[in-house]
matplotlib code that plots the C-alpha trace (Angstrom):
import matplotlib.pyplot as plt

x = [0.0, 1.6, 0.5, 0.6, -1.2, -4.2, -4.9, -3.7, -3.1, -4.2, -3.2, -6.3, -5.0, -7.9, -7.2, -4.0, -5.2, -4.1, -6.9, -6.3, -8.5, -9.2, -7.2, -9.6, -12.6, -10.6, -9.6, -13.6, -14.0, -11.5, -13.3, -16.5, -15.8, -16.9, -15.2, -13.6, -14.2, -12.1, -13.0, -12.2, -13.2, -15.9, -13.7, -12.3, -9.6, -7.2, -7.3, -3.9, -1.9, -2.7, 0.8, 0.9, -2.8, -4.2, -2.8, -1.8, -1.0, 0.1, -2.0, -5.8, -4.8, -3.1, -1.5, -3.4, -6.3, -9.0, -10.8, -14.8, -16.1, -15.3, -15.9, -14.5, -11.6, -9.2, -6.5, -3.6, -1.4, 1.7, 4.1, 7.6, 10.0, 13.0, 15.2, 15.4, 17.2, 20.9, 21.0, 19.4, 17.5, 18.9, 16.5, 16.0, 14.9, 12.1, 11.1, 10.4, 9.0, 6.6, 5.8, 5.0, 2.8, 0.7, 0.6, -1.0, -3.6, -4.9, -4.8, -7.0, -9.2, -9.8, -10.7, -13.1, -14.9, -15.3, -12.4, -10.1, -7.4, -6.2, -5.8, -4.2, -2.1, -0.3, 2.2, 2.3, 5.5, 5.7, 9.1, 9.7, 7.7, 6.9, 5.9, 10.1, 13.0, 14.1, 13.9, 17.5, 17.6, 14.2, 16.5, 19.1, 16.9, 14.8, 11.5, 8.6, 8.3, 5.0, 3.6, -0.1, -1.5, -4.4, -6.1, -9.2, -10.8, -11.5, -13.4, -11.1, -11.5, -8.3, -8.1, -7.7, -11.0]
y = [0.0, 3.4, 7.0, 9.6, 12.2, 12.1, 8.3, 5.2, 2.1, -1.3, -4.3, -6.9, -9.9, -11.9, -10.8, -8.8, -5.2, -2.1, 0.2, 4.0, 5.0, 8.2, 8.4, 10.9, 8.1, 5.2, 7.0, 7.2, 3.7, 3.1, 4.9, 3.6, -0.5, -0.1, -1.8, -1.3, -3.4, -4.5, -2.4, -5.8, -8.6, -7.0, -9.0, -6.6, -5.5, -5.4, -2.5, -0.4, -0.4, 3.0, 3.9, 6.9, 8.6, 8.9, 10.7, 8.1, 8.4, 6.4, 8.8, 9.6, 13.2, 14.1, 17.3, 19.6, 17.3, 16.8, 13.5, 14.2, 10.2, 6.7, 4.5, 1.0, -1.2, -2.0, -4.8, -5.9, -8.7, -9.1, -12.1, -13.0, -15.5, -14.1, -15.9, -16.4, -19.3, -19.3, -15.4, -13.9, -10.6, -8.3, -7.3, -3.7, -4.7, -7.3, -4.2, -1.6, -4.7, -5.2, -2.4, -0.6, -3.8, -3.5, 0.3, 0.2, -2.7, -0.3, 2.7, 0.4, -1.0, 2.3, 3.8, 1.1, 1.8, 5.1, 6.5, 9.0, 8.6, 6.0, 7.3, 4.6, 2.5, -0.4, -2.6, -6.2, -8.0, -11.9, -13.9, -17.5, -20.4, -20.1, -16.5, -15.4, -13.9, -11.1, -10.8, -11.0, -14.8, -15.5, -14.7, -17.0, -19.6, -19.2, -18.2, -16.2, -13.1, -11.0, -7.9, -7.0, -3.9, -2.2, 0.9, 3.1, 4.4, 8.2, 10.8, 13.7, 17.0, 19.8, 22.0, 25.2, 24.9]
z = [0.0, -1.2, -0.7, -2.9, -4.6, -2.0, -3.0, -1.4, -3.5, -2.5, -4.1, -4.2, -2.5, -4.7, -8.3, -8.3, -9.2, -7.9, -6.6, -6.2, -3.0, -2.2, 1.6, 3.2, 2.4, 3.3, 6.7, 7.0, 5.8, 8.8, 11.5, 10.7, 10.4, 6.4, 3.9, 0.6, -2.1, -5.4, -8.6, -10.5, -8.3, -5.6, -3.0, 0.1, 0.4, 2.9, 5.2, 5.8, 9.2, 11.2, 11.7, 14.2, 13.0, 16.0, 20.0, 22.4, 26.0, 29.1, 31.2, 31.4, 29.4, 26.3, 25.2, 23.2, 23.3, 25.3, 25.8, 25.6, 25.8, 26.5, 23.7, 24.6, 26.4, 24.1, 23.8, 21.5, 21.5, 19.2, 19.2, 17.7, 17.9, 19.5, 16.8, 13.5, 12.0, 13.5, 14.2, 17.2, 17.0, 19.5, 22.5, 20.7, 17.8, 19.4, 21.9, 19.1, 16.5, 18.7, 20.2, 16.8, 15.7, 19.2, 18.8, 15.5, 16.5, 19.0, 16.8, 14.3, 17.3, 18.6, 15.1, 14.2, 17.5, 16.7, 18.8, 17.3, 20.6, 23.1, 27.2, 29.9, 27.7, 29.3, 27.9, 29.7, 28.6, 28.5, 27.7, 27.0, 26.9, 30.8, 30.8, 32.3, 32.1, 29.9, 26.5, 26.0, 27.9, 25.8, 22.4, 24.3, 24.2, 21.4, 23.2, 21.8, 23.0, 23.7, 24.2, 25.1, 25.7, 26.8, 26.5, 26.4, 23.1, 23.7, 21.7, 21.6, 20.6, 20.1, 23.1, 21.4, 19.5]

ax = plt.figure().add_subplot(projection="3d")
ax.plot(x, y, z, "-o")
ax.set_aspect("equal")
plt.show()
């Protein structure tokens, strides 16, 4: 998926064809749970990641934005194997692979609830098979690693309007 010139393109995974999507619908589309459909094949198509769109905060307040309603708990969960083949990942590349992968599923669960920001995130690490240890002794041994987190869809609203 690529942006440019005000249109996202979305490669069916169906048929194969590239559909040009206007980004200010598909960002509706997002919001409100709708799908898009194929031009060639009427199949949907795959939505994009949400990739910093939308205020997030540890705390029950945000900068510059003001929360006006609670739409819904949220949670996300995102997993990888701390090695690959022969070579170990190194414990900063798990930490920020996962932790952009369970920032953007509750970006997307909090837009397709009707949330346009996340207050009270909490990140929950787990490593190796019996829940333990680092990530860096989890690597060692080959472990998965996990990260879930939580949050609460907001309604927000800019302060200085």
């Amino acid at each position: 998926m690529t942006e440019s010139d005000g249109r996202t393109r979305i490669v069916c995974p169906q048929c194969g064809k590239t559909n040009a999507v206007v980004t200010s619908a598909l960002q509706s589309a997002i919001r409100e749970g709708q799908p898009f459909t194929c031009a060639a094949c009427g199949k949907p198509l795959p939505l994009p990641i949400v990739r910093n769109r939308i205020p997030m905060s540890t705390t029950d307040t945000i900068p510059g934005v003001e929360p006006v309603s609670f739409v819904s708990l949220i949670t996300a969960t995102a997993e990888l194997d701390a090695s690959i083949g022969d070579r170990k990942r190194s414990e900063n590349q798990l930490r920020n692979q996962l932790l952009a992968d369970v920032l953007d599923q509750l970006a997307e669960a909090a837009l397709l609830l009707g949330g346009n920001a996340v207050t009270g995130v909490t990140l929950i690490w787990a490593a190796g098979n019996v829940g333990g240890g680092s990530i860096g002794a989890a690597a060692g041994r080959g472990d998965k690693v996990t990260l879930i987190a939580l949050g609460n869809a907001v309604t927000a609203g800019s302060r200085d309007s």
